[in-house]
mmCIF file of the C-alpha atoms, coordinates in Angstrom:
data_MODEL
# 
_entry.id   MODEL 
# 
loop_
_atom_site.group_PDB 
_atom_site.id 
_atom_site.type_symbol 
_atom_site.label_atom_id 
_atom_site.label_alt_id 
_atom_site.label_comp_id 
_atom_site.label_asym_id 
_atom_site.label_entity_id 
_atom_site.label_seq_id 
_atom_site.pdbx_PDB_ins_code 
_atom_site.Cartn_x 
_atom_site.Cartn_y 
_atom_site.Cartn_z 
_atom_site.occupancy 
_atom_site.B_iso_or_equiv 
_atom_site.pdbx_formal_charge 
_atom_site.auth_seq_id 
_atom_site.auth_comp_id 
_atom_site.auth_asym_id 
_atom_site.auth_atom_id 
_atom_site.pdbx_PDB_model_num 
ATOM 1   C CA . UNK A 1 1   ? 0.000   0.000   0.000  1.00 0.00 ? 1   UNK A CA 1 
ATOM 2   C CA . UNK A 1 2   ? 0.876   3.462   -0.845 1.00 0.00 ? 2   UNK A CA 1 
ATOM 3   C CA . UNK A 1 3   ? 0.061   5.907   1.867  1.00 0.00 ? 3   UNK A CA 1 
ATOM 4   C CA . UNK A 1 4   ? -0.750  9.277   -0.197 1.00 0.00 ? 4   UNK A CA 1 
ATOM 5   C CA . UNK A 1 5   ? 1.443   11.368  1.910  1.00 0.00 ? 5   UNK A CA 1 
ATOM 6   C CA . UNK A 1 6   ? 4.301   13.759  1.222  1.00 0.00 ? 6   UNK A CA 1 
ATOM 7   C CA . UNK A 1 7   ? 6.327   15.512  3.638  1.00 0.00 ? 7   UNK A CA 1 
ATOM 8   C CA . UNK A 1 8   ? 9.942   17.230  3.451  1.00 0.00 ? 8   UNK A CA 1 
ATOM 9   C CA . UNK A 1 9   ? 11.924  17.223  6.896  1.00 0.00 ? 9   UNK A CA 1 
ATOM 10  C CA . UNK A 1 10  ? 10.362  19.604  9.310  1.00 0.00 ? 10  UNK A CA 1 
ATOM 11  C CA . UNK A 1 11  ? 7.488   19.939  6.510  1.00 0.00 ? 11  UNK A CA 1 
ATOM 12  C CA . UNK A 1 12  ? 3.857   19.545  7.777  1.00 0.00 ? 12  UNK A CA 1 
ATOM 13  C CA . UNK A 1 13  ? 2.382   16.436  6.832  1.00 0.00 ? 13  UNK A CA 1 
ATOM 14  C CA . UNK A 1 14  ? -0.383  16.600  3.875  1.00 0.00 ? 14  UNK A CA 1 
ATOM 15  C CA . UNK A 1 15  ? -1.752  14.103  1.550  1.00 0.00 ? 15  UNK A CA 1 
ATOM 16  C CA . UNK A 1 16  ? -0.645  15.568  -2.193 1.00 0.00 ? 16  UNK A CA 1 
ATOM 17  C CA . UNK A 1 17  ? 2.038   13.357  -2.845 1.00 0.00 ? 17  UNK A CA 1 
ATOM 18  C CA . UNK A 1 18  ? 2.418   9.453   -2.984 1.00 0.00 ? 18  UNK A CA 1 
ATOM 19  C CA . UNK A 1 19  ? 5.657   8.000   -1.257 1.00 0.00 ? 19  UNK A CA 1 
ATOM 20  C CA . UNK A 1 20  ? 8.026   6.284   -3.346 1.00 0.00 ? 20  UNK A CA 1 
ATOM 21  C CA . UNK A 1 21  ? 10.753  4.161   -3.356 1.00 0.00 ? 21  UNK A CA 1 
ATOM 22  C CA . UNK A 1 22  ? 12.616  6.688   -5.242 1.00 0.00 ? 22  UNK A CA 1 
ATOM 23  C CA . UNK A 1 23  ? 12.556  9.319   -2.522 1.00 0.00 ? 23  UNK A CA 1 
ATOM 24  C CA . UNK A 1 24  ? 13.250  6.648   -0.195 1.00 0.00 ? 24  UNK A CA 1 
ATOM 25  C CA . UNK A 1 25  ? 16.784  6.611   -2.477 1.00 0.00 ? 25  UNK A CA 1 
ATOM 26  C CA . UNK A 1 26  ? 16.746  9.711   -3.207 1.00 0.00 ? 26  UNK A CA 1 
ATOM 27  C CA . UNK A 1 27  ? 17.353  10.542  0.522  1.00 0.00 ? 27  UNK A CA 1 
ATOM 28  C CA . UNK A 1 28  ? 19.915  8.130   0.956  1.00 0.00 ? 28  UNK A CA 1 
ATOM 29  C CA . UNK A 1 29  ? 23.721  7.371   -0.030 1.00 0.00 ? 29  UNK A CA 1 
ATOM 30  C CA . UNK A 1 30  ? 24.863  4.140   -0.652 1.00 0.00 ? 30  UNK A CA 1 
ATOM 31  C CA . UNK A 1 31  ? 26.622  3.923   1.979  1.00 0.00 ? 31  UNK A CA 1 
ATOM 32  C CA . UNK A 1 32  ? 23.164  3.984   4.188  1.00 0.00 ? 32  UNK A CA 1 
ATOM 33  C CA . UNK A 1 33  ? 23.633  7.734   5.379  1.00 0.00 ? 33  UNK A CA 1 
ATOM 34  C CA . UNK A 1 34  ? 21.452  10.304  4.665  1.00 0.00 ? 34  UNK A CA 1 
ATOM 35  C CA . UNK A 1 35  ? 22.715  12.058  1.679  1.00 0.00 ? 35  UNK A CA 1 
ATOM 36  C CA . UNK A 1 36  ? 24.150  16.032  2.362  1.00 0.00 ? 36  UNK A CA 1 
ATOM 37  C CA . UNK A 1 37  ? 20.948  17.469  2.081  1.00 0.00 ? 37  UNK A CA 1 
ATOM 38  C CA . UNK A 1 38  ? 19.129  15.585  5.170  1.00 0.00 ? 38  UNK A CA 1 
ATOM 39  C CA . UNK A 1 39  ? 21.790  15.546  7.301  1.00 0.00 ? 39  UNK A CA 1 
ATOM 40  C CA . UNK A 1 40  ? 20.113  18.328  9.232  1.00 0.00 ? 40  UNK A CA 1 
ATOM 41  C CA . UNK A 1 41  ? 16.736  15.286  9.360  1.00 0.00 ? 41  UNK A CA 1 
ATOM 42  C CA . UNK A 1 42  ? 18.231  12.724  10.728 1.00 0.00 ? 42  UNK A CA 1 
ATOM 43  C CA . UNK A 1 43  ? 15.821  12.747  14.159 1.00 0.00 ? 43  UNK A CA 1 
ATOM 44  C CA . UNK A 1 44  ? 17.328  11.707  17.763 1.00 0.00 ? 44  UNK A CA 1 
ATOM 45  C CA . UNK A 1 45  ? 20.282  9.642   17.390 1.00 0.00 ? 45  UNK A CA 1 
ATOM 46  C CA . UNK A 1 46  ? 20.983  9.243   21.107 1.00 0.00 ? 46  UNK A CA 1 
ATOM 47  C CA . UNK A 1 47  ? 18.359  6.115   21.341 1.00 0.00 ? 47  UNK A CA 1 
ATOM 48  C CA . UNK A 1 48  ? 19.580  2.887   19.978 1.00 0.00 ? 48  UNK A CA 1 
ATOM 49  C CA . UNK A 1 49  ? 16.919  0.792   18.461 1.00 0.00 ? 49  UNK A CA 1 
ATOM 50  C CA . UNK A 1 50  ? 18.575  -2.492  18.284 1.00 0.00 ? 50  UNK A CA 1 
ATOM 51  C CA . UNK A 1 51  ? 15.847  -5.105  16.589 1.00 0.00 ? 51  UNK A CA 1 
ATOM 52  C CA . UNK A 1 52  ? 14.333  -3.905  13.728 1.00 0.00 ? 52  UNK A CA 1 
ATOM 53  C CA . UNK A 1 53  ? 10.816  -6.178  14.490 1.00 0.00 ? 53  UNK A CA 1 
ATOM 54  C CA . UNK A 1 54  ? 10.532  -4.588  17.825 1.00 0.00 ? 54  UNK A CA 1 
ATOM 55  C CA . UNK A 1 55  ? 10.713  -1.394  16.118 1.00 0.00 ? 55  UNK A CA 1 
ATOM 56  C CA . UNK A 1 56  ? 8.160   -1.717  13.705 1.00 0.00 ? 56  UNK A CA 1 
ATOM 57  C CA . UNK A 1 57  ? 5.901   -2.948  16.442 1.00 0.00 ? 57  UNK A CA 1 
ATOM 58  C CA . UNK A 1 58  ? 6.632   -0.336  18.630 1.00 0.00 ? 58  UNK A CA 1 
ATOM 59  C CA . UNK A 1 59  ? 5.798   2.352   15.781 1.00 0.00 ? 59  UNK A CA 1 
ATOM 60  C CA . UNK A 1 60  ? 2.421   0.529   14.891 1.00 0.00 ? 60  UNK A CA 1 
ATOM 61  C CA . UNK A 1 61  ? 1.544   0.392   18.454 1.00 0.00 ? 61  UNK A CA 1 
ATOM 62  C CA . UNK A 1 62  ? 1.911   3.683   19.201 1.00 0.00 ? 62  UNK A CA 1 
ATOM 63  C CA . UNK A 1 63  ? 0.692   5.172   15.889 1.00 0.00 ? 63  UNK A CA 1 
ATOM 64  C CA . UNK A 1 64  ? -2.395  3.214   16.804 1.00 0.00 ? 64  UNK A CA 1 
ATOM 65  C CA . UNK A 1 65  ? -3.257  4.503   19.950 1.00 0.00 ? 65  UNK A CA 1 
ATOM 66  C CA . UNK A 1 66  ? -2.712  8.132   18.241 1.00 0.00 ? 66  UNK A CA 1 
ATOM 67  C CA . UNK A 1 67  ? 0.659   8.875   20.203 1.00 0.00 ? 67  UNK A CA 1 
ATOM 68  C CA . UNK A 1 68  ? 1.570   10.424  16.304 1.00 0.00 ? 68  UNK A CA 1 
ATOM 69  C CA . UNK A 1 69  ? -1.183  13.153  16.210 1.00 0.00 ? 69  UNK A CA 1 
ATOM 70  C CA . UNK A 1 70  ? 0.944   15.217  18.011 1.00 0.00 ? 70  UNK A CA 1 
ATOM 71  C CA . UNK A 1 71  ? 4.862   15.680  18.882 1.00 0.00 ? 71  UNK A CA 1 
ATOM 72  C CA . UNK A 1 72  ? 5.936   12.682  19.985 1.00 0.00 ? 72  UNK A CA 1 
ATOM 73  C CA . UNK A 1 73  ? 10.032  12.048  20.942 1.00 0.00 ? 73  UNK A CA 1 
ATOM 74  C CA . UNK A 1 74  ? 9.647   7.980   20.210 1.00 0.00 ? 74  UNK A CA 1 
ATOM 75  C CA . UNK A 1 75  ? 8.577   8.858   16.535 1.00 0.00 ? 75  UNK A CA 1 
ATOM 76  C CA . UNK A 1 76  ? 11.965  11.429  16.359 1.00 0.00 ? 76  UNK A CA 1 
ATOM 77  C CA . UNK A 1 77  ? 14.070  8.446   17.197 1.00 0.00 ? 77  UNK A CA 1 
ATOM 78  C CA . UNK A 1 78  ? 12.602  5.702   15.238 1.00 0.00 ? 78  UNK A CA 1 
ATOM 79  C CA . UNK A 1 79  ? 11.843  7.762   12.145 1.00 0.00 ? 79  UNK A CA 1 
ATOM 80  C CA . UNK A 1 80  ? 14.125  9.769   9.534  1.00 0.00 ? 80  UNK A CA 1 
ATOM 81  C CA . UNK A 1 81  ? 12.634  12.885  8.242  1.00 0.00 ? 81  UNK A CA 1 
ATOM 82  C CA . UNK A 1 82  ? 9.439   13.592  10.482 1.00 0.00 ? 82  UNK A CA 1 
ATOM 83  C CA . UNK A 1 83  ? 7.097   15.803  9.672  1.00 0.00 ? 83  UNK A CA 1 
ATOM 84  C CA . UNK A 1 84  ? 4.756   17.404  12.023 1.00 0.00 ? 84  UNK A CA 1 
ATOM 85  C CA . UNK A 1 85  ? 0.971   18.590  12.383 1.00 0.00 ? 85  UNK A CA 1 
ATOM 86  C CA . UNK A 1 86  ? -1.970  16.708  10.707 1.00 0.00 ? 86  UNK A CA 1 
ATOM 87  C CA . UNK A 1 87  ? -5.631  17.538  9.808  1.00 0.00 ? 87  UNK A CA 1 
ATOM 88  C CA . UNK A 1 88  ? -6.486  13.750  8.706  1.00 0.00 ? 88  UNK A CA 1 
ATOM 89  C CA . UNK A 1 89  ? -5.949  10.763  10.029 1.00 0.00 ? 89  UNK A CA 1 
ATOM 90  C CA . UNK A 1 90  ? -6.836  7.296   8.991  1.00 0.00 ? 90  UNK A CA 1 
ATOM 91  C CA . UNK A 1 91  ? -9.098  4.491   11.024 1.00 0.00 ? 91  UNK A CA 1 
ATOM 92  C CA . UNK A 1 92  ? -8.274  0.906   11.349 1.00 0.00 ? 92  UNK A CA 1 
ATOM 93  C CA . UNK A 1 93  ? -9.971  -2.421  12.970 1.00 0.00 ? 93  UNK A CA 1 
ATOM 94  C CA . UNK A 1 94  ? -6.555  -4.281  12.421 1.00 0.00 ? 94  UNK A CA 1 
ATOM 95  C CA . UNK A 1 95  ? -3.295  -4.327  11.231 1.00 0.00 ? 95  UNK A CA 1 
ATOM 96  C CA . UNK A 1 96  ? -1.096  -7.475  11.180 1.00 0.00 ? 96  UNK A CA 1 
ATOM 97  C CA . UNK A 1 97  ? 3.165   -7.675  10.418 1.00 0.00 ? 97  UNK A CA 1 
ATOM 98  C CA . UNK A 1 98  ? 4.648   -10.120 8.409  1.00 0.00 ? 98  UNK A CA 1 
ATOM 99  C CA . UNK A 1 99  ? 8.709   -10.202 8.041  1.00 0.00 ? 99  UNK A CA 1 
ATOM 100 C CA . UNK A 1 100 ? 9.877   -10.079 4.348  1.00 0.00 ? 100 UNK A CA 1 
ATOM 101 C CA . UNK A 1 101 ? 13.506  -10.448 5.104  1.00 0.00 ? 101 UNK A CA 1 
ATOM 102 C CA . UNK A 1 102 ? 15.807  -9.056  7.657  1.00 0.00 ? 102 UNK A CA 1 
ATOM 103 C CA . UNK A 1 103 ? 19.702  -8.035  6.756  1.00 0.00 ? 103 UNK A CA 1 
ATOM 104 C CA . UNK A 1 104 ? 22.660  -6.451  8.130  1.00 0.00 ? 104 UNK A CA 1 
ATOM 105 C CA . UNK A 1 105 ? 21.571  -3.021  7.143  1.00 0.00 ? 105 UNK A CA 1 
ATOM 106 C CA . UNK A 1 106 ? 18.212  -3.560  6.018  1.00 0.00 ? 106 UNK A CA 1 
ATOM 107 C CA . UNK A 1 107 ? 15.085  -5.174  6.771  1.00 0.00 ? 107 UNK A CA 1 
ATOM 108 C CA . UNK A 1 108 ? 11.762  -5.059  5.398  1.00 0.00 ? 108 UNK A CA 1 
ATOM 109 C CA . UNK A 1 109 ? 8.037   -5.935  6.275  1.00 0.00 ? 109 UNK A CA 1 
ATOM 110 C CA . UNK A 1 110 ? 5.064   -5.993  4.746  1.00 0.00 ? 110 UNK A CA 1 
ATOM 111 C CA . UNK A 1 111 ? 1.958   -4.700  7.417  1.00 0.00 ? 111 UNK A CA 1 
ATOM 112 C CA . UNK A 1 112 ? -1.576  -5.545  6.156  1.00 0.00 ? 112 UNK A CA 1 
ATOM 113 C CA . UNK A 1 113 ? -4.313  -3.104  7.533  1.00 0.00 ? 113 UNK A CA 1 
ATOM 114 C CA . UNK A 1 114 ? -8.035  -3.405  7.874  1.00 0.00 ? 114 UNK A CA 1 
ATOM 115 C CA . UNK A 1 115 ? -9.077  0.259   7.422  1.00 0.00 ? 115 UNK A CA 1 
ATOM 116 C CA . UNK A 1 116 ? -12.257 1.532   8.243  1.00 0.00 ? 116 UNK A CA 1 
ATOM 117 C CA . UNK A 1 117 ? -12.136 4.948   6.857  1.00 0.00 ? 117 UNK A CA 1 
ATOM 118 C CA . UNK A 1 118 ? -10.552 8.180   6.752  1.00 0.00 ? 118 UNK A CA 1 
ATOM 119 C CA . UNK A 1 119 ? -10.473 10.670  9.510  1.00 0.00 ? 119 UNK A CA 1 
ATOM 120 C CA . UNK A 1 120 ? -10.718 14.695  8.735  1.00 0.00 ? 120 UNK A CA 1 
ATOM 121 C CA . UNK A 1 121 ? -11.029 18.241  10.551 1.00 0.00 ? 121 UNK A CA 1 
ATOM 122 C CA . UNK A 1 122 ? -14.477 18.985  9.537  1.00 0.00 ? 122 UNK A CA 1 
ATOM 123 C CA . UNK A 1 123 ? -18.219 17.576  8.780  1.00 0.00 ? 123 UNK A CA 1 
ATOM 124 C CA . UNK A 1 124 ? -18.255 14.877  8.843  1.00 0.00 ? 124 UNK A CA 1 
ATOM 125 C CA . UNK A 1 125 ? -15.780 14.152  10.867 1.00 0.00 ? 125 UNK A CA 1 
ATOM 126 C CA . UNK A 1 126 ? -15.364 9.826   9.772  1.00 0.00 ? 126 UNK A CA 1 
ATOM 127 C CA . UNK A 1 127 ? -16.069 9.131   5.960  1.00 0.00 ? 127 UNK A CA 1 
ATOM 128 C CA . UNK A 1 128 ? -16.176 5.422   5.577  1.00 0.00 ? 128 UNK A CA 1 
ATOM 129 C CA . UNK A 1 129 ? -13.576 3.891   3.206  1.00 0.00 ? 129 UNK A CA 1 
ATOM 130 C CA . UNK A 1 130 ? -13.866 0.186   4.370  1.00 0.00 ? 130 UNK A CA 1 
ATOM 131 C CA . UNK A 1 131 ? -10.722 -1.836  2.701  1.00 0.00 ? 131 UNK A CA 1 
ATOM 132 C CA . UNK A 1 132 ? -7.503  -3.690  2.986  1.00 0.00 ? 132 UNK A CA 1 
ATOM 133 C CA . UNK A 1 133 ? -4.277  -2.782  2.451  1.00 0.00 ? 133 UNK A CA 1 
ATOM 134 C CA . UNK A 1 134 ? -0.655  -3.684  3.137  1.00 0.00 ? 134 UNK A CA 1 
ATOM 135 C CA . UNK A 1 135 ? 1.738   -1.195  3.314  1.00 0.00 ? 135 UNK A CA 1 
ATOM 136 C CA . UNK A 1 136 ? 5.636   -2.105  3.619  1.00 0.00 ? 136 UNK A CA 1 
ATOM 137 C CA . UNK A 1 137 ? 7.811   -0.802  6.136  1.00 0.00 ? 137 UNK A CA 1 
ATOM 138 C CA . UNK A 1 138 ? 11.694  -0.202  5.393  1.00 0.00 ? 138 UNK A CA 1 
ATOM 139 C CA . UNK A 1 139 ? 13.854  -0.004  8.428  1.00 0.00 ? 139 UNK A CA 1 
ATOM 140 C CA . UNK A 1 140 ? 17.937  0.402   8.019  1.00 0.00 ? 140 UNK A CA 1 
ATOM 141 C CA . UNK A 1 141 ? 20.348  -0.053  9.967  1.00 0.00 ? 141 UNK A CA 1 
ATOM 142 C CA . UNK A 1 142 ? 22.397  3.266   11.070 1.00 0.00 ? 142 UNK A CA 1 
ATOM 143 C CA . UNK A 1 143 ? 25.746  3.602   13.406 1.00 0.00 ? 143 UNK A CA 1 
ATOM 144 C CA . UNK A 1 144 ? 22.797  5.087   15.660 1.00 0.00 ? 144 UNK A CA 1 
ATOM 145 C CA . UNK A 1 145 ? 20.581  2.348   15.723 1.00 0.00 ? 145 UNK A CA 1 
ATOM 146 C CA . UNK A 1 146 ? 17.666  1.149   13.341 1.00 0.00 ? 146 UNK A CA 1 
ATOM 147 C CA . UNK A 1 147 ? 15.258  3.584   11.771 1.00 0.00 ? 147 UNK A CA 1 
ATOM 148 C CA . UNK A 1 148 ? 12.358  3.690   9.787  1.00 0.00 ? 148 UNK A CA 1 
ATOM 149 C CA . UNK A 1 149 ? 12.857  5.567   6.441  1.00 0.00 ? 149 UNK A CA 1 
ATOM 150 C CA . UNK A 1 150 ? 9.765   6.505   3.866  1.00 0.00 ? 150 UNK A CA 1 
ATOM 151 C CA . UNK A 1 151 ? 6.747   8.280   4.093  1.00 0.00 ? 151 UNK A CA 1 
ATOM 152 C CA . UNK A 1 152 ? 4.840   7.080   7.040  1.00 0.00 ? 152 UNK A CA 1 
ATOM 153 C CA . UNK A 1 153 ? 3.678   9.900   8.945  1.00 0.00 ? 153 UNK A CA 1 
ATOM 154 C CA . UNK A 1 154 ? -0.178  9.822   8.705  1.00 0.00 ? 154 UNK A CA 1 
ATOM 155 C CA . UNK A 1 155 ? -1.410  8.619   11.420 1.00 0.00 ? 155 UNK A CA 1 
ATOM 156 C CA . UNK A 1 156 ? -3.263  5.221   11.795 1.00 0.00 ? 156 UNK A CA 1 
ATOM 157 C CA . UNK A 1 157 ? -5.290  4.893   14.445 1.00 0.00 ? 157 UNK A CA 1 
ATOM 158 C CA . UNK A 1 158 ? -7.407  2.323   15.901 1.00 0.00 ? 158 UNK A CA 1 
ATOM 159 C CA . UNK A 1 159 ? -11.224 2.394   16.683 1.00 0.00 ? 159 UNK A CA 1 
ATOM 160 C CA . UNK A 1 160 ? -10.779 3.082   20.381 1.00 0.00 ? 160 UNK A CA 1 
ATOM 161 C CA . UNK A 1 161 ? -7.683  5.726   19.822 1.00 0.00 ? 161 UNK A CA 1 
ATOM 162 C CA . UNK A 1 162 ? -10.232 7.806   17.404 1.00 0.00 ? 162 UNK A CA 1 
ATOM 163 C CA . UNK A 1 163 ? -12.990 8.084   19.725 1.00 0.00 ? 163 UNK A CA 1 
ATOM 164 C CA . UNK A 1 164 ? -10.781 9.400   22.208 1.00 0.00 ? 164 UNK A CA 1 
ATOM 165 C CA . UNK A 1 165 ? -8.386  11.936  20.362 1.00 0.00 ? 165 UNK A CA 1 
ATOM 166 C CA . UNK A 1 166 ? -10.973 13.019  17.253 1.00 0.00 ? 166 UNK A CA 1 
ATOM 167 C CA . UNK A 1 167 ? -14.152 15.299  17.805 1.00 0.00 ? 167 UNK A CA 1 
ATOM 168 C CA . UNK A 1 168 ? -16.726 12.934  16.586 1.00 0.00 ? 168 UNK A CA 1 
ATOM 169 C CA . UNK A 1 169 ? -20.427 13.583  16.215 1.00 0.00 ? 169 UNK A CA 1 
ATOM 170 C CA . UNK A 1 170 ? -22.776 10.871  16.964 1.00 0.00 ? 170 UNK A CA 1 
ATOM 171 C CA . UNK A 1 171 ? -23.209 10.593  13.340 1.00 0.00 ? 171 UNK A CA 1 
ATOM 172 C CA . UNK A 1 172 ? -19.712 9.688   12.253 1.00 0.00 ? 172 UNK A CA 1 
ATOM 173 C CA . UNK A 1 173 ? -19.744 6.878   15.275 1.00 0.00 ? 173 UNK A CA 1 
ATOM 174 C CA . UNK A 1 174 ? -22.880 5.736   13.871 1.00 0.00 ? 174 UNK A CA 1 
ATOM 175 C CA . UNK A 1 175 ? -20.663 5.343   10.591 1.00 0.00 ? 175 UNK A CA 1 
ATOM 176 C CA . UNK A 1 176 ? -17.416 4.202   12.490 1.00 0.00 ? 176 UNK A CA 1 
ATOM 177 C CA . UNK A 1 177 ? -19.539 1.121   14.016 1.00 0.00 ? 177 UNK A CA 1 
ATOM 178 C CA . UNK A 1 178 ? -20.828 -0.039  10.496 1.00 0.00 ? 178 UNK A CA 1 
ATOM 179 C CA . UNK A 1 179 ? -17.604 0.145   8.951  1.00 0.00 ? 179 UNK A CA 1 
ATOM 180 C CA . UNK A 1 180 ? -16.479 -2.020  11.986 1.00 0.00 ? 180 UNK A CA 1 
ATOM 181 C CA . UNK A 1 181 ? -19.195 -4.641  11.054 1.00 0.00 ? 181 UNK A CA 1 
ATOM 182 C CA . UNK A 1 182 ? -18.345 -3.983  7.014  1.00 0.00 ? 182 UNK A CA 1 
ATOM 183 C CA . UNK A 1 183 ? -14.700 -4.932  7.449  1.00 0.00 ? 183 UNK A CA 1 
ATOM 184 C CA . UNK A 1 184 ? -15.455 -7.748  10.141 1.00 0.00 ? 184 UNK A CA 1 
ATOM 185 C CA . UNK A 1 185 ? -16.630 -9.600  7.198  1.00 0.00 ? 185 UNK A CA 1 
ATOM 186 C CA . UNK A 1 186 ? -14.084 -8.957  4.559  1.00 0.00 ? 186 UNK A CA 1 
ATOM 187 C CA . UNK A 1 187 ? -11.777 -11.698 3.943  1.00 0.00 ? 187 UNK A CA 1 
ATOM 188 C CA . UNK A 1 188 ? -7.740  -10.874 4.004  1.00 0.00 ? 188 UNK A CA 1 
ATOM 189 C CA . UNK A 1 189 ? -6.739  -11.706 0.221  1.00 0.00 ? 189 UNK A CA 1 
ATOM 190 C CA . UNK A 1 190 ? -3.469  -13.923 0.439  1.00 0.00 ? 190 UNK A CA 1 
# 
């Protein structure tokens, strides 16, 4: 999956841009650095992240229970470029992590999320968008530590984190609770 997000470092986070591989390499020498002009984005280096699974977890974990909506110092030192600020936010009933390989520098894995819908600043509040998607995370290996590189800044968040962190009329829970029961009964493709 291909979270429609763009953000430069220190850049608010909007939706206009798709994240690509290319930036992802664009950002980065070969040698695994960041290239000359992100040195100045390379977050808090003074917290070693030492398994790259843990990481990921971590991150969805806390993205899920909406820790990301606002500043958050875990997300500066598991991340490369953060952005900051958001108007929209995403809903999920799920999310599952699958490892696609694990190297010396770099690991990768693929996270499969049942989405509900789409969260935004103004009426209504919840607009249904019941689907799955998988989305894959890119973590490399730095003197520092592990960090996750690419565009993953909008935030996730699960049913219970959007209640409490998003003004919500009683229509848009209305619509979060069917979407619930719409995605309870879609089947993961393999």
């Amino acid at each position: 999956m291909v979270l429609a997000t763009a953000v430069s470092c220190r850049g608010s986070r909007s939706t206009s841009q798709p994240r690509t591989d290319a930036h992802v390499a664009a950002t980065h020498t070969e040698s695994g650095g960041p290239s000359q002009d992100d040195l100045w984005c390379v977050g808090d280096t003074t917290t070693q992240n030492s398994d790259p699974g843990r990481l990921v977890r971590e991150f969805l974990a806390r993205d899920a229970a909406g820790e990301f909506l606002g500043t958050s110092p875990f997300w500066f030192s598991a991340t490369e470029c953060a952005g900051e600020g958001t108007d929209y936010a995403t809903v999920i009933a799920s999310y599952s992590i699958d490892s696609i390989g694990i190297g010396p520098d770099t690991a990768r894995f693929a996270v499969t999320y049942r989405f509900l819908g789409d969260l935004v600043q103004s009426e209504p509040g919840f607009v249904p968008r019941v689907r799955i998607e998988t989305d894959t995370f890119v973590v490399i290996h730095r003197r520092y530590g592990w960090r996750i590189i690419g565009q993953h800044d909008l935030p996730i968040l699960d049913q219970q984190a959007a209640r409490a962190h998003w003004r919500l009329t009683s229509q848009d829970l209305v619509r979060l609770d069917s979407a619930a029961r719409q995605s309870a009964d879609r089947v993961v493709p393999n």
